[in-house]
C-alpha positions as semicolon CSV with decimal commas, in nm:
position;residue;x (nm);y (nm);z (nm)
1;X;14,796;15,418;-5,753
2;X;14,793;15,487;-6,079
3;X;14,550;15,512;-6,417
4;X;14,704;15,169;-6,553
5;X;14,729;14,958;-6,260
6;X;14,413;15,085;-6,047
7;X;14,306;14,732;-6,007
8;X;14,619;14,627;-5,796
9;X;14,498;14,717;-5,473
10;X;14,684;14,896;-5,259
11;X;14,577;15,158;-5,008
12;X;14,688;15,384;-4,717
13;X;14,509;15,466;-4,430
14;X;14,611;15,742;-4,175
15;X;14,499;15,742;-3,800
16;X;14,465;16,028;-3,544
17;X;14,484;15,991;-3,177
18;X;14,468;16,244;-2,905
19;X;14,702;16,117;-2,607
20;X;14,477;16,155;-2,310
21;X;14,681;16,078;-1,943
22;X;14,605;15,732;-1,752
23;X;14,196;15,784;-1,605
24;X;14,137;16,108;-1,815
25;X;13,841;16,148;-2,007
26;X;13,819;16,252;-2,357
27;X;13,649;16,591;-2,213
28;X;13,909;16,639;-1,964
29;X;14,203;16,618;-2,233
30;X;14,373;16,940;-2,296
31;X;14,351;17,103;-2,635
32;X;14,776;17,106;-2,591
33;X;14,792;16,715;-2,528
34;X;15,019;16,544;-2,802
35;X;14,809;16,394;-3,099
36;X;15,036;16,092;-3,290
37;X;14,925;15,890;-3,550
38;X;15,040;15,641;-3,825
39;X;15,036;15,577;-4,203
40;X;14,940;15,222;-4,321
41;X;14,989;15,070;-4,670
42;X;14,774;14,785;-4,775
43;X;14,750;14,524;-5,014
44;X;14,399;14,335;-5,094
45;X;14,417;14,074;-5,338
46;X;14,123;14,047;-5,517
47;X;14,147;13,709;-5,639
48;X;14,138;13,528;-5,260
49;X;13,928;13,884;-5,056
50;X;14,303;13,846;-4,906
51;X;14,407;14,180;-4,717
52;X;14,825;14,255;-4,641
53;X;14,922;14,557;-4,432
54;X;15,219;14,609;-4,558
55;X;15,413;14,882;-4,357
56;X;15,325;15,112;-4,070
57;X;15,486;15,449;-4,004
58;X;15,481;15,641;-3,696
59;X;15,408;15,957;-3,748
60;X;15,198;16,279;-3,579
61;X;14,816;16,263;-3,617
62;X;14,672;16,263;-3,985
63;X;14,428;16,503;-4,092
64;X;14,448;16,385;-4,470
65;X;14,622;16,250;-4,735
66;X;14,616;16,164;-5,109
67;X;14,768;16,007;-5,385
68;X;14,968;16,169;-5,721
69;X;14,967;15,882;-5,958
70;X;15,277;15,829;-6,121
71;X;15,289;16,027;-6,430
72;X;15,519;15,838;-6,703
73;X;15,680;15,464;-6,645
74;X;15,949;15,676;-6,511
75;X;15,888;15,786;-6,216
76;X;15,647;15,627;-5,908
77;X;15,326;15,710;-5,735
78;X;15,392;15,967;-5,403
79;X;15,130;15,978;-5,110
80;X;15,109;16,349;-4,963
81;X;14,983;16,344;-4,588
82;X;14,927;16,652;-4,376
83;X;14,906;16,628;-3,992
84;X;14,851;16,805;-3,632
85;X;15,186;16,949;-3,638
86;X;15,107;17,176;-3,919
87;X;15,305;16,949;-4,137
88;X;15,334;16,825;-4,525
89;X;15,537;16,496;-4,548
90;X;15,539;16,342;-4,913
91;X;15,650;15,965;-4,982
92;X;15,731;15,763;-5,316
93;X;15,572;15,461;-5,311
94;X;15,896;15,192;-5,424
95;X;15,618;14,958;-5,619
96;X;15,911;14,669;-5,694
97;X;15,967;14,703;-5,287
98;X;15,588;14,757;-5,213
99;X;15,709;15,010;-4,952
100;X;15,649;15,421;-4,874
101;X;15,965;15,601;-4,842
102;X;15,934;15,952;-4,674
103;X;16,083;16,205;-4,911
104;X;16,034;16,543;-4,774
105;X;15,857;16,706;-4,481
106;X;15,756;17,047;-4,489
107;X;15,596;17,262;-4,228
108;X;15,372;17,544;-4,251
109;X;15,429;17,790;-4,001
110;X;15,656;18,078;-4,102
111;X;16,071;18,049;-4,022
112;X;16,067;18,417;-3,876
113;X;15,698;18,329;-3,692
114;X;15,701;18,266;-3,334
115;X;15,295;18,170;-3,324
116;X;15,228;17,775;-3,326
117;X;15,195;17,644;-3,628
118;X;14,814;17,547;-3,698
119;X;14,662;17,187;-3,754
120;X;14,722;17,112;-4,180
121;X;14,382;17,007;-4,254
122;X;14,328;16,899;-4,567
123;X;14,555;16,863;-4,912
124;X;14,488;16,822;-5,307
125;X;14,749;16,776;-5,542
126;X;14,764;16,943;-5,922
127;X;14,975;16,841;-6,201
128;X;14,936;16,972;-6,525
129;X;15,215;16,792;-6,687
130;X;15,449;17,008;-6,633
131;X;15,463;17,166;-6,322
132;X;15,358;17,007;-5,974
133;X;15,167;17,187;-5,701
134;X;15,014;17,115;-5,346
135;X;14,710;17,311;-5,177
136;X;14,707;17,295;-4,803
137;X;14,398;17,460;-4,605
138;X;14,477;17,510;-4,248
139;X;14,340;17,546;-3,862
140;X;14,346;17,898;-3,876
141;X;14,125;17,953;-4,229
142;X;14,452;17,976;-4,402
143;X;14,518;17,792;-4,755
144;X;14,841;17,800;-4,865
145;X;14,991;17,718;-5,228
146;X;15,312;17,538;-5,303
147;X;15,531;17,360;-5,591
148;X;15,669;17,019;-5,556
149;X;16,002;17,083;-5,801
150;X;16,181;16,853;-5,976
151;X;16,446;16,814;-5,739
152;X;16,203;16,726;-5,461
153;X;16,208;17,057;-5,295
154;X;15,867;17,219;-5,168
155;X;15,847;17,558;-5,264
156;X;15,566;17,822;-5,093
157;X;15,441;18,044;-5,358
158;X;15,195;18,189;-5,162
159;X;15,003;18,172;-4,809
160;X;14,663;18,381;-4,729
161;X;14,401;18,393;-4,512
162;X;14,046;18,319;-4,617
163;X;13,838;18,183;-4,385
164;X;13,702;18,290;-4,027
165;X;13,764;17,956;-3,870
166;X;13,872;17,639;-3,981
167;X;13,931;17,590;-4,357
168;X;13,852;17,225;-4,346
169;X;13,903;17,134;-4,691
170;X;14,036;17,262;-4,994
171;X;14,064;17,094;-5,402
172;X;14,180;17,209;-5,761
173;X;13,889;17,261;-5,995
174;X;14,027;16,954;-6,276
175;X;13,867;17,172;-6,564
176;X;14,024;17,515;-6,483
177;X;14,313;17,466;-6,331
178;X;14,370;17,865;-6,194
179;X;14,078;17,747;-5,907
180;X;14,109;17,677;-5,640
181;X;13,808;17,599;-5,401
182;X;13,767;17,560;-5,030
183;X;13,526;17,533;-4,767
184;X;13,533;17,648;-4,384
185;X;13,322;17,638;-4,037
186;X;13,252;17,974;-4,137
187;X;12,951;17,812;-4,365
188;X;13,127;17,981;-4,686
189;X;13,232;17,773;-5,002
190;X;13,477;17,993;-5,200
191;X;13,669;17,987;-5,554
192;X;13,994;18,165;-5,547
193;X;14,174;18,228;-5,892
194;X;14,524;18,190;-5,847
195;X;14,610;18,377;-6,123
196;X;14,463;18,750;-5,985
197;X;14,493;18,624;-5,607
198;X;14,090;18,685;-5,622
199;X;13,814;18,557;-5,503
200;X;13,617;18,449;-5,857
201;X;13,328;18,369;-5,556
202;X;13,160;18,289;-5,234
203;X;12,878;18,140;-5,170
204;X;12,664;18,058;-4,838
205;X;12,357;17,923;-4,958
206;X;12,383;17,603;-4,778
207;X;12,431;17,791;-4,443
208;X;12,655;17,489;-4,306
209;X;13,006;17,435;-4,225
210;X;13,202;17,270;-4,545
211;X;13,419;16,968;-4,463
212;X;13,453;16,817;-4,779
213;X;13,497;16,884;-5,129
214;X;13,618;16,716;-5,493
215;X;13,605;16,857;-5,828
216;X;13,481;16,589;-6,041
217;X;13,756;16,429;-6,295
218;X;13,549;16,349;-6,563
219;X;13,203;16,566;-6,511
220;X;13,326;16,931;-6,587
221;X;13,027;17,100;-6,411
222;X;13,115;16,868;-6,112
């Protein structure tokens, strides 16, 4: 959970489940059936191969979710989760307590919008020491940029769309920190500089859908 104390052990895992009806078969389930889910937190002591779950939170279904390490001795580690409902929830992580406490929750669709709010796909976090940020890529082929403040608010600075269909996954380049990559069923891998609202790139030479992606943190061209 964080760069000091990465041996300690603990983990989260999030689950999705579609809610099919009694006798209804996973085909037969309607695109508009309820998906739920849950956060775990885990505890595996090395020492013994001993494995705690520690809390379980019901929640909607989870798409993804990552860790921002804490940053001084200050403050704690907070676990970012998007889900089905087109929703960001952040929690500290109370290390004394061993527990996640849900701090905000944050949903993508538009106040003024009256279209569903699309499935939050996948999240990266960015901190450059000073200021906090969140990248969220979306159902629709929609990323969208906020900042975590200091007082715990979520902020949107911006919302686009860049994809054709699903904008599976999305990630901060660690070296440059103005790029922004993500990847869609649309076969394209892009880098977006947020400082021009540009594209610096596509590329479709794999001619697949992208799912996944991670700037390497200590290989630059990585």
């Amino acid at each position: 959970l964080t760069h000091d104390d990465a041996a300690t052990g603990f983990f989260a895992c999030g689950t999705y489940q579609l809610v099919q009806e009694e006798g209804e078969s996973a085909a037969e389930t309607s695109g508009k059936r309820p998906r739920k889910g849950r956060v775990y937190l885990y505890q595996f002591e090395e020492e013994n191969s001993r494995l705690e779950r520690l809390q379980c939170i019901e929640t909607s279904a989870i798409l993804d979710m990552k860790w921002l390490p804490a940053w001084s001795s200050e403050c704690n580690p907070y676990l970012a989760t998007v889900n089905s409902l087109g929703q960001l929830e952040i929690y500290e992580f109370l290390q004394d307590a061993k527990q996640l406490h849900r701090r905000m929750c944050f949903s993508l669709a538009e106040q003024e919008s009256q279209e569903e709010a699309p499935l939050a796909l996948a999240l990266d976090w960015q901190h450059d020491g000073k200021h906090i940020r969140l990248a969220i890529s979306d159902s629709k082929g929609g990323l969208n940029l906020l900042r975590y403040s200091s007082q715990g608010e979520i902020i949107r600075e911006r919302s686009w769309l860049s994809h054709g269909f699903e904008a599976w996954t999305c990630a901060f380049d660690r070296w440059s920190p103005h790029l922004l990559y993500s990847g869609g069923d649309d076969m394209l891998l892009m880098a977006h500089d947020l400082r021009t609202e540009q594209r610096a790139w596509t590329n479709r030479a794999h001619m697949a859908g992208v799912t996944c992606l991670l700037s390497h943190p200590r290989h630059e061209n990585h």
